[in-house]
DODRENMI-629222 format. One record per residue (C-alpha): residue number from 1; y negated, x negated, z negated. Coordinates in pm, whole numbers. Each point is the difference from the previous one (the first is absolute). Layout:
DODRENMI-629222
<NUM; <Y; X; Z>>,
...
This chain:
DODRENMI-629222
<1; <2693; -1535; -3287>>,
<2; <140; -314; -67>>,
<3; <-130; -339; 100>>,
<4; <336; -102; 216>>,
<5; <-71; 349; 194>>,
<6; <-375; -57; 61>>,
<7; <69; -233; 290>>,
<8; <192; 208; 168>>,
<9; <-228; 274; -19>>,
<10; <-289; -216; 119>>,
<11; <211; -76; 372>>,
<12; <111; 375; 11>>,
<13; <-358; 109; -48>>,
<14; <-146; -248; 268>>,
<15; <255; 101; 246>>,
<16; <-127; 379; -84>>,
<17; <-344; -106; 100>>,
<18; <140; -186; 271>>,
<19; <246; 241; 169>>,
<20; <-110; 282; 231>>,
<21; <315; 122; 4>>,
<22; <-46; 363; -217>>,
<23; <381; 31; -88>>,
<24; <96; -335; -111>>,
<25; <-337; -2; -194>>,
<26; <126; 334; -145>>,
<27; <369; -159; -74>>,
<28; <-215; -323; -177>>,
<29; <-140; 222; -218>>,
<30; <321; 173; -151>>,
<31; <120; -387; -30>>,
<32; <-319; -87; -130>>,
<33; <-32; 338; -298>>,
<34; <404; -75; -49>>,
<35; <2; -325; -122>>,
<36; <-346; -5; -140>>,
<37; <5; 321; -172>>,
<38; <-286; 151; 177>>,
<39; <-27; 325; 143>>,
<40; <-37; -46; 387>>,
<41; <-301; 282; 18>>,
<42; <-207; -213; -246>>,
<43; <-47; -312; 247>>,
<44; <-317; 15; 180>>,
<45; <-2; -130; 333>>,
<46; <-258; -50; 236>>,
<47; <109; 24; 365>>,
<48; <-305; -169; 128>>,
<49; <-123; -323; -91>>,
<50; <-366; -12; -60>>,
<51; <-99; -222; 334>>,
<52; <266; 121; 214>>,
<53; <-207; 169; 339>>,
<54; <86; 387; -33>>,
<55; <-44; 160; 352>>,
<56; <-189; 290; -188>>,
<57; <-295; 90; -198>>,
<58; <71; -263; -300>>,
<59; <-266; -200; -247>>,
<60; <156; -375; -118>>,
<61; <-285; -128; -235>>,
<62; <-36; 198; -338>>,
<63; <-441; -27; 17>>,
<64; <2; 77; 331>>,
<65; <-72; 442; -44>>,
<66; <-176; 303; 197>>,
<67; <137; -124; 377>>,
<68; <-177; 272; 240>>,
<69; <138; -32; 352>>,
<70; <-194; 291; 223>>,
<71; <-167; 87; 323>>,
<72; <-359; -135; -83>>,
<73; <-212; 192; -195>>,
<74; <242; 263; -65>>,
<75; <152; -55; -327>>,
<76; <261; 238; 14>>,
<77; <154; -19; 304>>,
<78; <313; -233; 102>>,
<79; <38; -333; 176>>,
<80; <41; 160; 323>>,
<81; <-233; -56; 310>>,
<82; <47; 3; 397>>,
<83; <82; -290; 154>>,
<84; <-307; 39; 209>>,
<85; <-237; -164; -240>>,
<86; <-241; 249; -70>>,
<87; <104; 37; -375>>,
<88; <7; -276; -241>>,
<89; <193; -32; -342>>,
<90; <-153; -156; -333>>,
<91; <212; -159; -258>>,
<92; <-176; -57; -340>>,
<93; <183; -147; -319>>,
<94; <-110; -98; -306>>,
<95; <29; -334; -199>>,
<96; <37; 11; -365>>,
<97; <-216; -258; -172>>,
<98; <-294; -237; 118>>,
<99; <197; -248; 224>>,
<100; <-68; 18; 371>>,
<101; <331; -59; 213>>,
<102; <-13; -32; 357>>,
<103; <304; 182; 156>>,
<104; <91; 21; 429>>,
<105; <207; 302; 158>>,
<106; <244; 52; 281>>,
<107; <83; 308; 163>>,
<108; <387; 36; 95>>,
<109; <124; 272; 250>>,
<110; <296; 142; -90>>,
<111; <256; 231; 121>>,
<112; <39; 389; -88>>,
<113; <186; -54; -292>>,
<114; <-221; -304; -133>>,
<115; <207; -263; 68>>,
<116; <-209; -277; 217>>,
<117; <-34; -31; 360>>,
<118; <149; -229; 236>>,
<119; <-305; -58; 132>>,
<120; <-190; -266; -33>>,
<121; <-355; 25; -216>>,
<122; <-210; -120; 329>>,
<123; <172; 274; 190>>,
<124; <-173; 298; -208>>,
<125; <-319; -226; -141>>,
<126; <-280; -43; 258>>,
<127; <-169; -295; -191>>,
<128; <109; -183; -347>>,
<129; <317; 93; -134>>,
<130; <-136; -129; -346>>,
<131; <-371; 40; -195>>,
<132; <-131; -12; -312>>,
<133; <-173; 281; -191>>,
<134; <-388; -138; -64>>,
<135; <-130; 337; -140>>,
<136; <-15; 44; -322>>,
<137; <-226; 84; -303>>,
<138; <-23; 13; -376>>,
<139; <-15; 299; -234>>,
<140; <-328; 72; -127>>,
<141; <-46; 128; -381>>,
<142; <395; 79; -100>>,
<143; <183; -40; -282>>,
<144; <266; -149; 224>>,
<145; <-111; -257; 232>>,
<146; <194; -36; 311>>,
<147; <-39; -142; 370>>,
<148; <-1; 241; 281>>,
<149; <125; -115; 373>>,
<150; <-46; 188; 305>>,
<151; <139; 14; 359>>,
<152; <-29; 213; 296>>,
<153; <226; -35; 255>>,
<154; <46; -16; 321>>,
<155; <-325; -228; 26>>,
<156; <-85; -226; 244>>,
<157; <150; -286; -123>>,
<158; <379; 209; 13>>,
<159; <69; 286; 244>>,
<160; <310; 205; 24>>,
<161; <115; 32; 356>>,
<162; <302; 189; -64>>,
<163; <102; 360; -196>>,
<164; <239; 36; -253>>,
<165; <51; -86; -392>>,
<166; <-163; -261; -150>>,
<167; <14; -256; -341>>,
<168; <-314; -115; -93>>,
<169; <109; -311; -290>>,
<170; <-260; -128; -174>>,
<171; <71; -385; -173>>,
<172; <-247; -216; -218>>,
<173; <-79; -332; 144>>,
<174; <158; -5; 341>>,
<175; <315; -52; -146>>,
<176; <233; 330; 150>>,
<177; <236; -61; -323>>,
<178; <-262; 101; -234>>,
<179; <-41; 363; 68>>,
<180; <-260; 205; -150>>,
<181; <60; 375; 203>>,
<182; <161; 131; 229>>,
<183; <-149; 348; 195>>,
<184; <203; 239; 279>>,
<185; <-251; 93; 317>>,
<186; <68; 179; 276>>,
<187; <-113; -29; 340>>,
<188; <20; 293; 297>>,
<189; <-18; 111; 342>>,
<190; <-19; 367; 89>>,
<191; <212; 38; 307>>,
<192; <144; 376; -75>>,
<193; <-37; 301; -179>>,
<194; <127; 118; -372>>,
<195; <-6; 330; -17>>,
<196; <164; 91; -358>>,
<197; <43; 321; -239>>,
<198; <106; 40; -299>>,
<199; <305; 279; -93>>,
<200; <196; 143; -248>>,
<201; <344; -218; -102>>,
<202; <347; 159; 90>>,
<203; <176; -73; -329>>,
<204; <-113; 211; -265>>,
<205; <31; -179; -272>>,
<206; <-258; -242; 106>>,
<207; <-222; 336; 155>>,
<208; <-316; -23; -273>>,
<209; <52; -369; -80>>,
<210; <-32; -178; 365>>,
<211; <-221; -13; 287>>,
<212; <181; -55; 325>>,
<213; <-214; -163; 304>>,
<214; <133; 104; 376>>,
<215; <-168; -161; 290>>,
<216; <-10; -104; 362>>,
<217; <-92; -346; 205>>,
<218; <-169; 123; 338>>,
<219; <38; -347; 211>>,
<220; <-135; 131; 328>>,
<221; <-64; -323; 209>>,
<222; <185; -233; -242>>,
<223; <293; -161; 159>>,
<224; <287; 63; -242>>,
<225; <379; -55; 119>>,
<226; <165; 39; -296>>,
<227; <-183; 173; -288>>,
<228; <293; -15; -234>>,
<229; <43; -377; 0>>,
<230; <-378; -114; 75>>,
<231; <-190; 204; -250>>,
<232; <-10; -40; -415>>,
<233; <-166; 336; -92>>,
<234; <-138; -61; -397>>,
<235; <-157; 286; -190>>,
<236; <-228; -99; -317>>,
<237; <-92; 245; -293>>,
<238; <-347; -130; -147>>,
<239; <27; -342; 130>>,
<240; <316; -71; -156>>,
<241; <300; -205; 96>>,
<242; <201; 35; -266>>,
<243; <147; 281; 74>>,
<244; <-116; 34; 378>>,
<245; <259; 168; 287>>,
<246; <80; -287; 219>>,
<247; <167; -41; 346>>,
<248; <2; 383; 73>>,
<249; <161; 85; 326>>,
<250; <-103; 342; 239>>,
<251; <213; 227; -66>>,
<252; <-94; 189; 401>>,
<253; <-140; -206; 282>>,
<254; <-187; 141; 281>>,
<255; <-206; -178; 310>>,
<256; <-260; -86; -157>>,
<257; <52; 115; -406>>,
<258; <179; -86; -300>>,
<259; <119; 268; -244>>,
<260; <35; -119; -327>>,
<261; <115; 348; -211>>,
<262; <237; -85; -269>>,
<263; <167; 248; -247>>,
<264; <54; -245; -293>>,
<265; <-135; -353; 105>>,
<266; <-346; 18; 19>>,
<267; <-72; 133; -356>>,
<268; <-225; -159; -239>>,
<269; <28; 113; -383>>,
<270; <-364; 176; -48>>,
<271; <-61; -155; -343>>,
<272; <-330; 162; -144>>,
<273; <-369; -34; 28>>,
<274; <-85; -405; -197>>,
<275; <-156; -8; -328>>,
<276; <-315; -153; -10>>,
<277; <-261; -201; -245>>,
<278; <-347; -73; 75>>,
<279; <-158; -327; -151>>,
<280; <-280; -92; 210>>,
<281; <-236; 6; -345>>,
<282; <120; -129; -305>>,
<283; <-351; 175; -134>>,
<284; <146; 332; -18>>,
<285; <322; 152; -25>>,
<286; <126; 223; 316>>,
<287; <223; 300; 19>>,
<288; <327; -231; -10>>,
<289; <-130; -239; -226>>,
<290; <69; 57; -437>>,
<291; <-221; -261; -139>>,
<292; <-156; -369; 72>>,
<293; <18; -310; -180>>,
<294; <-200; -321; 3>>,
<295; <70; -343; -134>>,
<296; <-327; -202; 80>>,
<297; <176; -280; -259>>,
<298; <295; -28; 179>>,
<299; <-130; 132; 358>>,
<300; <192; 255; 53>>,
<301; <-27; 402; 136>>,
<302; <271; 234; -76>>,
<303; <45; 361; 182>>,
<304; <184; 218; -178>>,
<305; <141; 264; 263>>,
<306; <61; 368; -160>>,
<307; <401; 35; -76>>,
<308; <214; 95; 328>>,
<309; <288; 258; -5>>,
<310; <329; 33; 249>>,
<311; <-109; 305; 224>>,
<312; <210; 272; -10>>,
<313; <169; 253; 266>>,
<314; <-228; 219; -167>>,
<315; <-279; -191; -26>>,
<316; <-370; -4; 187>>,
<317; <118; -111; 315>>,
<318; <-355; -14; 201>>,
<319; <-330; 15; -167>>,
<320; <-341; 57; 231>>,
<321; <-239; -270; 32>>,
<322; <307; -266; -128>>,
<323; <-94; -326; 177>>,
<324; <310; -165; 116>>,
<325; <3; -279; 261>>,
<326; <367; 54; 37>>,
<327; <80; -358; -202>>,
<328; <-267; -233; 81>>,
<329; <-291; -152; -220>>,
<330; <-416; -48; 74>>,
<331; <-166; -334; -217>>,
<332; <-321; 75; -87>>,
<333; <-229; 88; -287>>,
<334; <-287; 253; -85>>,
<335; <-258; -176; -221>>,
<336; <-64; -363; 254>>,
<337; <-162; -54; 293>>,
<338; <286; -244; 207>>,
<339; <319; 257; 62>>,
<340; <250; -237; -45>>,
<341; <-164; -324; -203>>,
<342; <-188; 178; -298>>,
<343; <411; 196; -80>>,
<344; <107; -171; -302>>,
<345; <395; 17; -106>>,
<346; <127; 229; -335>>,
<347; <328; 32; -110>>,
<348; <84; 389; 87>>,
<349; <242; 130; -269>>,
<350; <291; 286; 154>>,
<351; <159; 197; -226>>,
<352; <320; 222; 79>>,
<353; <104; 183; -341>>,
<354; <375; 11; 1>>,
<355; <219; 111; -299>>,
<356; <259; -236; 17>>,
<357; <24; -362; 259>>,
<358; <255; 121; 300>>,
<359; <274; -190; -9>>,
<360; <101; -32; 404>>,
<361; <-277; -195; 127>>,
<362; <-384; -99; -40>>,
<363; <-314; 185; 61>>,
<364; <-260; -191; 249>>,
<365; <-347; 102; 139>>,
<366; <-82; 72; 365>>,
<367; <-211; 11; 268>>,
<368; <-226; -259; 211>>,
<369; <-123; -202; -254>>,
<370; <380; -111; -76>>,
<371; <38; -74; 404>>,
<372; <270; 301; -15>>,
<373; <210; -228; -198>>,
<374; <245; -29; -343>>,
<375; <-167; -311; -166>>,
<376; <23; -107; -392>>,
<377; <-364; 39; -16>>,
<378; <10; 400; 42>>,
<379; <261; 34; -222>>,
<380; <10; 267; -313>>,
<381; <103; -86; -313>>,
<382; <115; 248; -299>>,
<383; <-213; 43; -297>>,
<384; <250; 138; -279>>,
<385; <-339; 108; -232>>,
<386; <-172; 157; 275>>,
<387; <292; 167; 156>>,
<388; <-119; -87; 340>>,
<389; <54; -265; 288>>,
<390; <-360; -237; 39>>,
<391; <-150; -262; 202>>,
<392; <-263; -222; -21>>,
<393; <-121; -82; 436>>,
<394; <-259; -257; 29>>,
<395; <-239; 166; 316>>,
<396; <-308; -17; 172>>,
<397; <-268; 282; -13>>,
<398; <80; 252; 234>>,
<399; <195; 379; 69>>,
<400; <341; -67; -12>>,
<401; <285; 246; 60>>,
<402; <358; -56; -132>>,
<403; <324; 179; -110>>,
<404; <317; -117; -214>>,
<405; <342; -91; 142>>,
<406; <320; -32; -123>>,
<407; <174; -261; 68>>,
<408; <384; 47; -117>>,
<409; <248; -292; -115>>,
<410; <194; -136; 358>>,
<411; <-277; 180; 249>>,
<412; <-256; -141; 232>>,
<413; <-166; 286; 57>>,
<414; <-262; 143; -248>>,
<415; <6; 392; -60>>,
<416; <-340; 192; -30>>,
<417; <191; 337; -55>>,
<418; <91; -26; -371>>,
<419; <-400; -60; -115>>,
<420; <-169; 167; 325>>,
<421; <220; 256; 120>>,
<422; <46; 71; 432>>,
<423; <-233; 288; 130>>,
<424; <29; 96; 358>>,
<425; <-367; 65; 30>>,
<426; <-137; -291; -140>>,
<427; <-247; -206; 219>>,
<428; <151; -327; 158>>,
<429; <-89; -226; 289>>,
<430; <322; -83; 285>>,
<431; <-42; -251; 263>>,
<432; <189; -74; 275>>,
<433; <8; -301; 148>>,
<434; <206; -76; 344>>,
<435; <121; -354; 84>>,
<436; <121; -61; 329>>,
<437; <204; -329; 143>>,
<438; <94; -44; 347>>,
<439; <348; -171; 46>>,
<440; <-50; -327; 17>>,
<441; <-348; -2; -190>>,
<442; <17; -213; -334>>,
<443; <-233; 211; -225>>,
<444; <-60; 364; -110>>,
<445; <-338; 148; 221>>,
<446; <-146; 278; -206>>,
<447; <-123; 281; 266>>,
<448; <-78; 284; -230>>,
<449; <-123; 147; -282>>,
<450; <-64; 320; -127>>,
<451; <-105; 70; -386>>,
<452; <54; 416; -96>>,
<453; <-115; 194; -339>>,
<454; <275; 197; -166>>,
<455; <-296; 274; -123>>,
<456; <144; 346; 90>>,
């Protein structure tokens, strides 16, 4: 490129950054590869800056790793509780390094489709709007040292007087600029029924690869005028939103029931059982695990996993005993005595063998521990002398499940079905969740909640 060009790259490239506009960003591009003689596919861009507040499950420091957000106690369960107050959640995150930050949080209603409220903070927050996390504790006897902080929430100090979605931000110092994580939570009422069942598609060519979820809202009691304008009906497959059915409508109305039966729009590709690894000791190898390293110079632990292989149409689809928490992760380890503060971090090794790098997009892994999300860090790369796609994932000690993704050149959305495959018996969690507004009311009341098994 030559020097007189370089400026001019420089302003088009900060108004790419800049610009939220997708198809002049697109048409800068082409100008951009043009003039500069670079193909447009090879610029990386990054649609999110680093401290920019992300109304979803999102991480902004790189030390900060291993952010649990559950109902108390229960590990593996999601940030959902009644808004009665009987159920608490517990955040933990850890701190990479020795240093001790202090960080505060905020909670932030928002409407169904996570965009905020209207409402102001001391109209859902029965107490201070803002505190500051003063739990935390040191990790005892690990290669890696790291701080871990820990909140439960509601507490006394902040109580949730109204239902719906919620953003927990987390921010070092007090300053809301600085932001460390950001966590989705949900908060209920039960006023109806869910009754649901799960059926056979319509459309055969999606018969053995989709599960389709039918179900009805029974509202006796509930005052609803017009169902089709006041209620934003949401169905979840294992906690996702990704790829969640939003703003469903009944498709038959009765007195006091909603029918929601649809022939083609509540279908959910059934993807396949997750793989799974199990590092809880880095003593002894486990069933998923080929061989361990350890670097006492250098303080390190590597985990390498046993190679993984695309599943086949012909392949094992369900094996007994297979433990599969349908996506989600458990921290802990086998050989200390503290659950979460003896676990020590390893690099875990993935290997997909591959004969030749694909050419239409890049391979990513899956699951929880990724918050359901395409990042850089879960990226494959191709290994041309070992014929296979690897990573290298710095993680905690724990039982992790996962799959790989595609995700192709120009899409959003990554595909599960070219390394997984789509089995219509496979086991996956759906949850509905109803939101209801009132005309006139200025936020999104969530009055129920059902979560089904697809097990047949």
């Amino acid at each position: 490129m030559s020097l007189l060009l370089k400026p001019y790259c420089i302003i088009l490239a900060h108004l790419i950054f800049s610009c939220k506009n997708i198809c002049f960003v697109s048409f800068l591009l082409c100008y951009l590869s043009m003039y500069a003689q670079i193909p447009a596919d090879s610029i990386q861009i990054d649609y999110y800056y680093p401290n920019k507040l992300q109304y979803e499950d999102a991480v902004y420091k790189e030390n900060i790793r291993t952010v649990l957000f559950h109902v108390k106690n229960q590990q593996l369960t999601p940030a959902i509780i009644p808004l009665s107050g009987e159920l608490q959640l517990e955040l933990t995150f850890d701190e990479l390094g020795e240093e001790v930050n202090y960080y505060s949080y905020q909670l932030v209603l928002c409407d169904a489709d996570w965009t905020p409220s209207s409402l102001d903070s001391f109209d859902y927050i029965n107490g201070f709007i803002e505190q500051d996390i003063t739990r935390y504790q040191f990790s005892l006897n690990t290669f890696q040292p790291y701080t871990q902080y820990q909140l439960e929430i509601p507490n006394r100090n902040m109580q949730i007087t109204k239902s719906g979605n919620y953003l927990l931000k987390v921010y070092r110092s007090g300053d809301e600029d600085d932001l460390v994580l950001t966590r989705r939570m949900i908060v209920y009422e039960n006023f109806m029924r869910i009754e649901g069942r799960f059926s056979s598609p319509t459309l055969t060519a999606v018969l053995r690869t989709h599960q389709r979820l039918d179900f009805s809202l029974v509202h006796k009691g509930l005052n609803i005028v017009n169902p089709m304008a006041e209620l934003n009906v949401v169905v979840l497959q294992n906690g996702r939103w990704d790829n969640a059915l939003k703003n469903l409508k009944p498709t038959f109305m009765h007195v006091d029931e909603l029918i929601y039966n649809f022939a083609n729009r509540n279908l959910f590709e059934a993807g396949n059982e997750f793989r799974y690894f199990d590092f809880r000791s880095i003593r002894y190898r486990s069933e998923r695990v080929k061989r361990l390293e350890e670097d006492k110079e250098m303080r390190e632990k590597h985990v390498y996993l046993k190679e993984d292989y695309p599943r086949t149409p012909e392949g094992i689809r369900f094996r007994i005993n297979y433990t599969d928490f349908n996506g989600r992760y458990e921290i802990g380890m086998r050989d200390g005595l503290f659950n979460y503060l003896d676990a020590d971090y390893a690099f875990v090794h993935f290997t997909l063998p591959f004969d030749e790098p694909l050419r239409n997009g890049n391979i990513y892994l899956f699951g929880g521990f990724t918050d359901w999300q395409i990042a850089p860090r879960y990226q494959l790369k191709y290994d041309y002398e070992q014929k296979a796609y690897q990573a290298c994932i710095y993680l905690k000690q724990g039982f992790y499940n996962y799959q790989y993704v595609l995700l192709e050149d120009g899409d959003f959305v990554p595909k599960a079905e070219p390394f997984e495959g789509n089995y219509y018996r496979t086991e996956n969690d759906y949850t509905i969740l109803v939101y209801h507004r009132k005309f006139g009311a200025r936020y999104d009341r969530l009055i129920g909640i059902k979560t089904l098994n697809s097990r047949i």
